[in-house]
LOVEXTI-334340 format. One record per residue: residue in three letters; y, x, z of N, C-alpha, C in turn. Coordinates in steps of 0.2 Angstrom, whole numbers, plus 2048, in hexadecimal, padded with zeros to 3 digits. Layout:
BEGIN
ALAYXZYXZYXZ...
This chain:
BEGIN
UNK575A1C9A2573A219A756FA1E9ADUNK573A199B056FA169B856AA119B6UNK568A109AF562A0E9AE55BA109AEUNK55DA179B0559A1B9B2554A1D9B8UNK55CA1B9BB55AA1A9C4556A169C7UNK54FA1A9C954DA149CE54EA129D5UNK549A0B9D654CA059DC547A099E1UNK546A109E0543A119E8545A199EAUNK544A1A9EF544A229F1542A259F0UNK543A2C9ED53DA329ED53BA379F2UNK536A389F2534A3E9F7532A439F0UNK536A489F3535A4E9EE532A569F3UNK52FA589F052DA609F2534A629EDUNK536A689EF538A6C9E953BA749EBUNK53FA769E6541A7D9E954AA7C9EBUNK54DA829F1551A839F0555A899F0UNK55CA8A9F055CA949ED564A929ECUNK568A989F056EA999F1571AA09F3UNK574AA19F0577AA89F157FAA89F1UNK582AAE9F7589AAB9F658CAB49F7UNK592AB49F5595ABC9F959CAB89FCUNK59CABCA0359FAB8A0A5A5ABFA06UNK5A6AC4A015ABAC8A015B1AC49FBUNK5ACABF9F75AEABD9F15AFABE9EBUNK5A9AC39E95A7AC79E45A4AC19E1UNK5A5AC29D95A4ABE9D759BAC09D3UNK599ABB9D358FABD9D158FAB79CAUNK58DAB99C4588AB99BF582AB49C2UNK583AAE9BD580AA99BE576AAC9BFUNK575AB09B856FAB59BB56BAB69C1UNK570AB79C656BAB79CD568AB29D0UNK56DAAC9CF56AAA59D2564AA39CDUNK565AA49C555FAA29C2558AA59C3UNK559AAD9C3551AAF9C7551AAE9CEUNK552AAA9D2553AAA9D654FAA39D8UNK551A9E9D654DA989D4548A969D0UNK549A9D9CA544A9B9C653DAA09C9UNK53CAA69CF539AA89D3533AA19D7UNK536A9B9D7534A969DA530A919D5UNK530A949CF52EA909CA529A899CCUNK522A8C9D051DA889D151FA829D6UNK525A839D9526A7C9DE52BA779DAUNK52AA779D352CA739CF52AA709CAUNK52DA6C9C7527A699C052CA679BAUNK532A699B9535A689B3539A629B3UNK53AA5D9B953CA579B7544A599BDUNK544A5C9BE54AA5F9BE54EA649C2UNK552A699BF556A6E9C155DA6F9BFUNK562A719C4568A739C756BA789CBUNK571A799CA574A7D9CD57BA7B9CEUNK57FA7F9D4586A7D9D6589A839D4UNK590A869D3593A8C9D459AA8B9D6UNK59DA909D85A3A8F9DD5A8A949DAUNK5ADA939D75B1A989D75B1A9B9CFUNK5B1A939CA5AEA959C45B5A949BEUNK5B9A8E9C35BDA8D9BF5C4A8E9C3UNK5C6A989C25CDA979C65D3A979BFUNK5D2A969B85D8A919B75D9A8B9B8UNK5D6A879BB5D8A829BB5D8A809C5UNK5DBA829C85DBA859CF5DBA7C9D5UNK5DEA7A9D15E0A719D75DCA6D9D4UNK5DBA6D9CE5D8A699CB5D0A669CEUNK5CFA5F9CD5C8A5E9CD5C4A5F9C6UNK5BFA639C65B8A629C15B6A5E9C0UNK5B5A599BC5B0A539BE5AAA559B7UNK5A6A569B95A2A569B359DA4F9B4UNK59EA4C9AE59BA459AD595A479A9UNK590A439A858AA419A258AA3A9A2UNK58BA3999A58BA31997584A30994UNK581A2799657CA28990580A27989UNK587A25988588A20980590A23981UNK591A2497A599A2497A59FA1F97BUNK59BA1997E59FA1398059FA17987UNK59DA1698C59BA199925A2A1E993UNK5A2A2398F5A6A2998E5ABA2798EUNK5ADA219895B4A1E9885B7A1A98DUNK5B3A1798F5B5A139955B7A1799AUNK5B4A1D99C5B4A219A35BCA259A0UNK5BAA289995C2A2B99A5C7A26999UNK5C8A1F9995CCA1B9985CEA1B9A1UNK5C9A1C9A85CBA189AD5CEA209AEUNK5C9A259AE5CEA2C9AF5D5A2C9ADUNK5D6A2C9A95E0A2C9A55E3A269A9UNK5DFA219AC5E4A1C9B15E5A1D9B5UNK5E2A239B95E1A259C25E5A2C9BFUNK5E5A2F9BC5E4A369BB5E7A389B7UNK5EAA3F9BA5EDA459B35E7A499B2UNK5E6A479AB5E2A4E9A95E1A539A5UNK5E1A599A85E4A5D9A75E0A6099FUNK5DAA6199F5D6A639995CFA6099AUNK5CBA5B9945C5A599935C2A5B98EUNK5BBA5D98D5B9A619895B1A6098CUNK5ABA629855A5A5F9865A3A6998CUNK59CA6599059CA6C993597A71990UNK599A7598E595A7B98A58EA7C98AUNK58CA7B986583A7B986580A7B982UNK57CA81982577A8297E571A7D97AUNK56FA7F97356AA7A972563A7D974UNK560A7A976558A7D97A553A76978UNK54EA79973547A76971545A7197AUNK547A7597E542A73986547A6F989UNK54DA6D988551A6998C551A62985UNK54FA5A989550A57986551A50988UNK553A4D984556A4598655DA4998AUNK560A4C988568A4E98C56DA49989UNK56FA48990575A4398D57BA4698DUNK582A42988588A44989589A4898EUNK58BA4F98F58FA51993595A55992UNK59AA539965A2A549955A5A5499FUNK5AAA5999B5B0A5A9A35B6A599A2UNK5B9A569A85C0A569A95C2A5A9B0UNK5C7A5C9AE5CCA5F9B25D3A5C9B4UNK5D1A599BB5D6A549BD5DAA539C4UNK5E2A509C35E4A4F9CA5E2A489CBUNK5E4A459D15E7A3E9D35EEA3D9CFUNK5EFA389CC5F8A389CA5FAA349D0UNK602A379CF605A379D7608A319D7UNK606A2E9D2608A239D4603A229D7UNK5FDA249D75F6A209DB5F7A249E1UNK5F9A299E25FAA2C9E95FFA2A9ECUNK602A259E8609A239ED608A1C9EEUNK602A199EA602A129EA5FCA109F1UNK5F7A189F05F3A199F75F4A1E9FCUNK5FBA1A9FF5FFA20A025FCA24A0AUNK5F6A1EA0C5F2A21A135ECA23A0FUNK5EAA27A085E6A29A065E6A30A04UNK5E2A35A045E4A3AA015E0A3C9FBUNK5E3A419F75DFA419EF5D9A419F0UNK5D5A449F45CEA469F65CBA3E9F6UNK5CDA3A9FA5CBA349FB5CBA309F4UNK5D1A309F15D2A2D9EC5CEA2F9E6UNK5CBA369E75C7A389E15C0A349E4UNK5BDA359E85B8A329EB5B6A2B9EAUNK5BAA279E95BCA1F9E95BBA219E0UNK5C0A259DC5BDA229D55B5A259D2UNK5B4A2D9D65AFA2D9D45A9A289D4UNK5A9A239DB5A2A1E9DC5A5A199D5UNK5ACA189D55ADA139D05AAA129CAUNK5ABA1B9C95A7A1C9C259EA199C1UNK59AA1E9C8595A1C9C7594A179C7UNK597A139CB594A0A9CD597A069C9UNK59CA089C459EA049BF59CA059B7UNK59EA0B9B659CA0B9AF595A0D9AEUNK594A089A958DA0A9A758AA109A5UNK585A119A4584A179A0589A1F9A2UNK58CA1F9A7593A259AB58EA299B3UNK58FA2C9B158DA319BA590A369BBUNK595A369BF599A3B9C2593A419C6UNK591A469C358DA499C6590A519CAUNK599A519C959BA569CC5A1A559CCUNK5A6A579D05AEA559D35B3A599D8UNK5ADA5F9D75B4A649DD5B9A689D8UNK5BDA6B9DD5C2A719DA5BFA779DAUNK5BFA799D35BCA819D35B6A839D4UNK5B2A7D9D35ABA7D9D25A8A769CEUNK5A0A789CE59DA769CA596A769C9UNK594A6E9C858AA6D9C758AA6C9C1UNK584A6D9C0581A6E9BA577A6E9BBUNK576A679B9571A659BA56DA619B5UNK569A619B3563A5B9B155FA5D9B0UNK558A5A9AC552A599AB54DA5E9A5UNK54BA629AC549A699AC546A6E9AEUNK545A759AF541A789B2549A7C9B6UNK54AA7E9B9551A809BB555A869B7UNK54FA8A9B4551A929B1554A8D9ABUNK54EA889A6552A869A1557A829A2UNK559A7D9A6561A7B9A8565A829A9UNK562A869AB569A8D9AC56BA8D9A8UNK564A8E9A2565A9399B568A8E997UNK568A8799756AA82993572A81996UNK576A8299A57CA8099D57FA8899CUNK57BA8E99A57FA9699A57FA9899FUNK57FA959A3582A999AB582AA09AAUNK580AA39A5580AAC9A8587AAD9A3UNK58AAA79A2592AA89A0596AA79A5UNK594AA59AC598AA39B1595AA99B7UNK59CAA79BB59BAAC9C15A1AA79C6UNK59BAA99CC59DAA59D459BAA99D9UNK59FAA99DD59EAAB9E4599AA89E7UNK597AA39E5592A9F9EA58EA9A9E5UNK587A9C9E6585A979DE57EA949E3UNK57CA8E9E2576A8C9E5572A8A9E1UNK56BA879E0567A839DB564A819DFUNK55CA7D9D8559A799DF553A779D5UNK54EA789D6547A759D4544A6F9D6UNK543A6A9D2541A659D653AA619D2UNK536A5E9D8531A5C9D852FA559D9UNK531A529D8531A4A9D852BA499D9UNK528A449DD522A439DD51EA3A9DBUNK525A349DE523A2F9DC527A2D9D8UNK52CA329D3532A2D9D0530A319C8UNK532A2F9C3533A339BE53AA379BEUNK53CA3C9BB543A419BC547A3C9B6UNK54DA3E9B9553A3D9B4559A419B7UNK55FA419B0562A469B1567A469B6UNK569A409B856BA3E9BE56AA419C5UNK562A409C555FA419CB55DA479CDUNK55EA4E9C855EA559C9563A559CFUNK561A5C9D2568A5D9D756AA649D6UNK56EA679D8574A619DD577A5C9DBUNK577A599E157BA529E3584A569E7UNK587A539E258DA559E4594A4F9E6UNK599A529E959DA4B9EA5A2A509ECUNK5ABA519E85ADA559EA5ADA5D9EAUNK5ADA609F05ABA689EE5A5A679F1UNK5A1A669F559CA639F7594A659F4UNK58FA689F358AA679ED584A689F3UNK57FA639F1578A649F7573A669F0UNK56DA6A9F4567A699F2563A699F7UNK55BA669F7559A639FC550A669F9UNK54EA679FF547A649FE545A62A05UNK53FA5BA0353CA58A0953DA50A09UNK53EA4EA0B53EA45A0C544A45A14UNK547A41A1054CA3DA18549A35A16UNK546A35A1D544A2EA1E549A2AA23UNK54CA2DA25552A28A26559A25A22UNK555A28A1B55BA24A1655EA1FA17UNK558A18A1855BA13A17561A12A1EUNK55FA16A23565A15A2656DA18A26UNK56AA1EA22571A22A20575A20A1CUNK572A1EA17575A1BA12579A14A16UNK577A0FA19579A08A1F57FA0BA21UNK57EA11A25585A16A2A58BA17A24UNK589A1CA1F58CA1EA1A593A16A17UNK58EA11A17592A0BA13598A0BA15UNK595A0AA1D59DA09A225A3A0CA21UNK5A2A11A1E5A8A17A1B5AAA17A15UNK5A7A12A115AAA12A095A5A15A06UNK59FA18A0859BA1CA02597A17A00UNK595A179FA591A139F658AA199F3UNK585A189F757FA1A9F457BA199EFUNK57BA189EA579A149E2571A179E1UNK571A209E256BA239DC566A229E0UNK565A209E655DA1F9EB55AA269ECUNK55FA2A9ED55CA359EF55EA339F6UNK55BA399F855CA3D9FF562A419FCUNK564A449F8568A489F8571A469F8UNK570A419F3576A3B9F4578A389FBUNK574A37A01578A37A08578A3BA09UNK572A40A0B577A48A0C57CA4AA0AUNK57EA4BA04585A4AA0158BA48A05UNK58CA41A0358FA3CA06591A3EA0FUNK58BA40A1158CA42A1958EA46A1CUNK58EA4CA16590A53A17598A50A16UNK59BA4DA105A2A4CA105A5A49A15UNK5A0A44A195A3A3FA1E5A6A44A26UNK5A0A48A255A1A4AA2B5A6A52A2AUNK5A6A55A255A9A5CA265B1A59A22UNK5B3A56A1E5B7A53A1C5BCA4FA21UNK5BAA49A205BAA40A215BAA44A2AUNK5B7A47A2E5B7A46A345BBA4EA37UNK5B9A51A325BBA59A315B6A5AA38UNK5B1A5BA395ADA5DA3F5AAA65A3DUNK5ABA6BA425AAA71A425A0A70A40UNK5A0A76A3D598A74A39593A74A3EUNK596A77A4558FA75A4B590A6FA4DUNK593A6DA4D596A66A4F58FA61A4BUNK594A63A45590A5CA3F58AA60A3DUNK587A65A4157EA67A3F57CA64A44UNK581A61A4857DA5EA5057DA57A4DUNK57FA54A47580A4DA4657AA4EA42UNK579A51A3C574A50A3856CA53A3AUNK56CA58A3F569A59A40567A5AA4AUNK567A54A4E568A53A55562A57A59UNK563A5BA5F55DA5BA6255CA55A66UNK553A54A67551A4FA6A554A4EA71UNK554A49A71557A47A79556A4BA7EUNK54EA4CA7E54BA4FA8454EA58A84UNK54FA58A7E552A5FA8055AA60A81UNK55DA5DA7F564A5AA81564A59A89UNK55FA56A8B561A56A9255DA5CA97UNK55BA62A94559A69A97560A6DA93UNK566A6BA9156AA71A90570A70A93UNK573A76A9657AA76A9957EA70A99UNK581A6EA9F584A68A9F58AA65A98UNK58FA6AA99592A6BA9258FA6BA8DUNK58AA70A8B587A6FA85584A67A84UNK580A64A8857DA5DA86582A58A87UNK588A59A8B58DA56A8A590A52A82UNK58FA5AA80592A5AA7958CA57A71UNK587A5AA74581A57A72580A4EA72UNK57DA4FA7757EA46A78583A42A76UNK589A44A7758DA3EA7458FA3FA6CUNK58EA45A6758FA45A61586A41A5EUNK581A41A6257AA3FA6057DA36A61UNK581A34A64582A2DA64586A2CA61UNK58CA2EA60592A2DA5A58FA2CA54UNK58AA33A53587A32A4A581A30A4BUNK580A2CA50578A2BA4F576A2BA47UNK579A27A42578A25A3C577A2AA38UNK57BA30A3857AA37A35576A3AA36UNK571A39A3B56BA3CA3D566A3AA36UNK566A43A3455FA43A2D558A45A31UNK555A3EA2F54EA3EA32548A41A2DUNK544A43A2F53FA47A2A540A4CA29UNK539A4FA2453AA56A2353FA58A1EUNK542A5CA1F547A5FA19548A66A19UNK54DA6AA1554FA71A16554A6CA11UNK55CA6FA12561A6CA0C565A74A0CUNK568A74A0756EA79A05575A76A03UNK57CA76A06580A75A05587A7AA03UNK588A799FD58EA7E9F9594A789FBUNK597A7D9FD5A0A7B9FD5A4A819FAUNK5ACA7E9F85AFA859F75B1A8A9FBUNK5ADA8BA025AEA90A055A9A94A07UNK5A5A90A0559CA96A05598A90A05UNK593A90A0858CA8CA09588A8BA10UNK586A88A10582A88A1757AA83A17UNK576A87A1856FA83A1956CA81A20UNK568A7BA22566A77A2655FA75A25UNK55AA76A29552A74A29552A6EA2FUNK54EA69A2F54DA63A3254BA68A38UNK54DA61A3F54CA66A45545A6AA47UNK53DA64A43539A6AA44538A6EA3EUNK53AA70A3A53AA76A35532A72A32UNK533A6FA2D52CA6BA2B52FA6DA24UNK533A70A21533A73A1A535A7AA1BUNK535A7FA14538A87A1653BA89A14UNK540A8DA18544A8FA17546A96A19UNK548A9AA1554BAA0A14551AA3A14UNK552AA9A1955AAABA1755AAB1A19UNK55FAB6A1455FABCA15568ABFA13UNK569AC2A19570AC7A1656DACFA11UNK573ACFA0D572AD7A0B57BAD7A09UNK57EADDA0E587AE0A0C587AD7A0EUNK58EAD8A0B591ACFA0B58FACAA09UNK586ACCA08583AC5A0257DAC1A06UNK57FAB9A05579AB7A0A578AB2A03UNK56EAB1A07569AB2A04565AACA06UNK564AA6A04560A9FA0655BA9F9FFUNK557A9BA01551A989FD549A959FFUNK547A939FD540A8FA0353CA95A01UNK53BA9A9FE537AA19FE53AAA79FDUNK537AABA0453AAB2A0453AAB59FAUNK534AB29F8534AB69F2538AB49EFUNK53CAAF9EE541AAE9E9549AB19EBUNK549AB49F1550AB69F454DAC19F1UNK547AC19F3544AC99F1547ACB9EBUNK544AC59E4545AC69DE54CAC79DDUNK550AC79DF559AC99E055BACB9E4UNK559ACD9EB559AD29EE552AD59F4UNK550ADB9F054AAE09F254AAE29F9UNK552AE49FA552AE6A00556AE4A05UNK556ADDA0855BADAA0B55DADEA13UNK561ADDA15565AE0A1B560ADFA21UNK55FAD7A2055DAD2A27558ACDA21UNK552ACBA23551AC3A2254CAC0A26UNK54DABBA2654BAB7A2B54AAAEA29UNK547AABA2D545AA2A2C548AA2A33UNK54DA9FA30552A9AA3554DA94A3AUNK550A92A3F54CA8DA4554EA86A42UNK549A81A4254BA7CA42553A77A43UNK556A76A4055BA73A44560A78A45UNK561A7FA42563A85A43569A87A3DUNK56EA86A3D574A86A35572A8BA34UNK573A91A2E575A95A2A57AA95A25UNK57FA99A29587A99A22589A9DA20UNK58DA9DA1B58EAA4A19596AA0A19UNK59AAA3A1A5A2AA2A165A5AA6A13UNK5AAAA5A0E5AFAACA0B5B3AAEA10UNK5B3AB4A0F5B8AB6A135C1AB4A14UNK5C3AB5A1A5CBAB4A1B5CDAB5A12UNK5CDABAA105D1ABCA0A5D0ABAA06UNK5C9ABAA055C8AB29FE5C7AAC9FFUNK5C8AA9A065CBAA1A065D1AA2A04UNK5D8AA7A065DAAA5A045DDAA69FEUNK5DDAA79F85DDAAD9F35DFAA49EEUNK5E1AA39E95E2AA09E55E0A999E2UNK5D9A9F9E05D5A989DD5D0A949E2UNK5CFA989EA5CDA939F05D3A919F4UNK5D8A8D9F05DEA8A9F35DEA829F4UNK5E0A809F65DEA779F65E7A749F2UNK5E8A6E9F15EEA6E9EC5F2A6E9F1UNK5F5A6F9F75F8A6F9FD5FCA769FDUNK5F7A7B9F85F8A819F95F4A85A01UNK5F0A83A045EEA86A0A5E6A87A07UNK5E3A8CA0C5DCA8EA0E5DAA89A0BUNK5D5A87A065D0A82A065CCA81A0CUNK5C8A87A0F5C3A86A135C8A8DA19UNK5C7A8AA215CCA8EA255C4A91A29UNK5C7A96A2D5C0A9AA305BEA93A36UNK5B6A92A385B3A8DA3A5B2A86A36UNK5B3A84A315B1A82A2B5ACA81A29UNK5A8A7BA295A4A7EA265A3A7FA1E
């Protein structure tokens, strides 16, 4: 699989599209694929994905990890280190259509997993969240031919190399139903695609998609190291990722907080706003200097409590968003939020540098299958 990977960055165009219901109604994979696939032209086949949230409530604590192998050595290794860290609960290949237009697919298979409570007691100032995070890099950065491409509770990616309708229609999705489902079309421009490299990029409950170039990768990723994250695949989406967990996790920071780390206003206008306000301003722009995503971008991030999207401070890619009833509505074209819904409440293009979130409501945070293994709220109101 990581022989696939190349030793440079990509800058990609591409599309993105996400839909969630803040009542916790659950939505038919269906929408998010015309929805994406409305975007057809801002893609070229070398890869498409999606996230969903709230797909798998038998299995409620567990972590998802959906792996792609290139070799059945790979496989065997990866479940050998699994069954040494881990109870698991149920593994099984993940369901998938055979399609003429989906090809060169590699193994893929899921486990449904805890931490066993010897490793939690042998890493007693670590908590299971961390300890999954520490095996999932292990897997990428060790086993050959293994890519952990997905690892929350009760949700789930589903990605590779393709036009995005046909990964929908290749993975079923209109078998599954989520409260919250995001996608993303992509357009590589100096890399060739691999099924790795499709996005989302997830870590966690965590899942991005992106369009645009972060040119401050190389420094993201330098920031990122100091924390234990190891960046391997050379995407923008991969520190996104990593950054999102650091800062909403790892530091637990309110989402205007850490939209003011990843996304800072310039100094000079930090120093024309209310004293408190650049108070708070200026010294989070120094704290995370490192987290600051430079370049054009628009990203979408799925967590298990909704979603929230972010445009680089001068708004240099597009983005859309619309409410209708409890349903909110992202994508980089009006027309593709239209094609799903005609008549929205409100919409609008968000300001640069400007969050848009949707969250579930009090009663479906706290409902069963968005419960954390602690038994509380996964996600509490101000969350991002």
């Amino acid at each position: 699989m990581k022989k696939h990977v190349p030793d440079y960055k990509d800058i990609s165009g591409c599309a993105i599209a996400g839909v969630m219901s803040e009542s916790g109604e659950l939505l038919g994979g269906e929408i998010i694929i015309r929805s994406i696939a409305a975007m057809h032209e801002r893609t070229n086949g070398l890869g498409g994905g999606f996230a969903a949230y709230g797909i798998y409530p038998e299995h409620p604590d567990s972590f998802a990890l959906h792996i792609m192998y290139d070799s059945e050595a790979a496989q065997r290794n990866t479940r050998e280190l699994l069954e040494r860290r881990c109870s698991v609960a149920l593994q099984e290949p993940i369901p998938a259509r055979r399609l003429d237009s989906i090809k060169h697919r590699p193994i893929l298979h899921r486990y449904f997993v805890r931490i066993k409570e010897e490793e939690l007691a042998r890493h007693y100032d670590k908590t299971e969240e961390d300890l999954m995070v520490a095996l999932v890099m292990e897997v990428n950065a060790v086993i050959d031919g293994a890519f952990v491409f997905s690892s929350g509770r009760n949700m789930g990616i589903f990605k590779g190399l393709g036009y995005p309708e046909q990964i929908g229609d290749f993975f079923a999705l209109d078998r599954y139903r989520a409260h919250t489902w995001t996608a993303h079309g992509r357009f590589p421009t100096n890399t060739t695609g691999w099924w790795g490299g499709a996005h989302p990029f997830g870590l966690l409950e965590w899942s991005v998609v992106h369009n645009g170039e972060v040119s401050s990768y190389g420094i993201n990723r330098r920031y990122l190291k100091n924390f234990g994250y190891r960046c391997m695949f050379q995407t923008d989406s991969e520190v996104i990722t990593y950054m999102v967990d650091l800062l909403a996790r790892k530091h637990a920071l309110p989402l205007e907080v850490g939209v003011m780390a990843l996304a800072p206003r310039l100094w000079e206008q930090i120093a024309r706003m209310p004293a408190e306000e650049a108070e708070l301003a200026g010294a989070v722009r120094t704290v995370y200097g490192g987290a600051l995503l430079n370049g054009p971008f628009s990203i979408l991030v799925g967590h298990s409590g909704g979603m929230f999207a972010l445009n680089d401070r001068i708004k240099l890619r597009p983005m859309t968003a619309a409410r209708k009833d409890a349903k909110l509505f992202i994508a980089s074209e009006e027309a593709a939020i239209r094609e799903v819904c005609p008549h929205p409440d409100r919409i609008w293009q968000p300001e640069g540098g400007e969050p848009v979130a949707g969250m579930l409501s009090d009663a479906c945070a706290g409902s069963p299958q968005n419960r954390d293994h602690t038994g509380t709220a996964t996600f509490a109101p101000g969350r991002w």
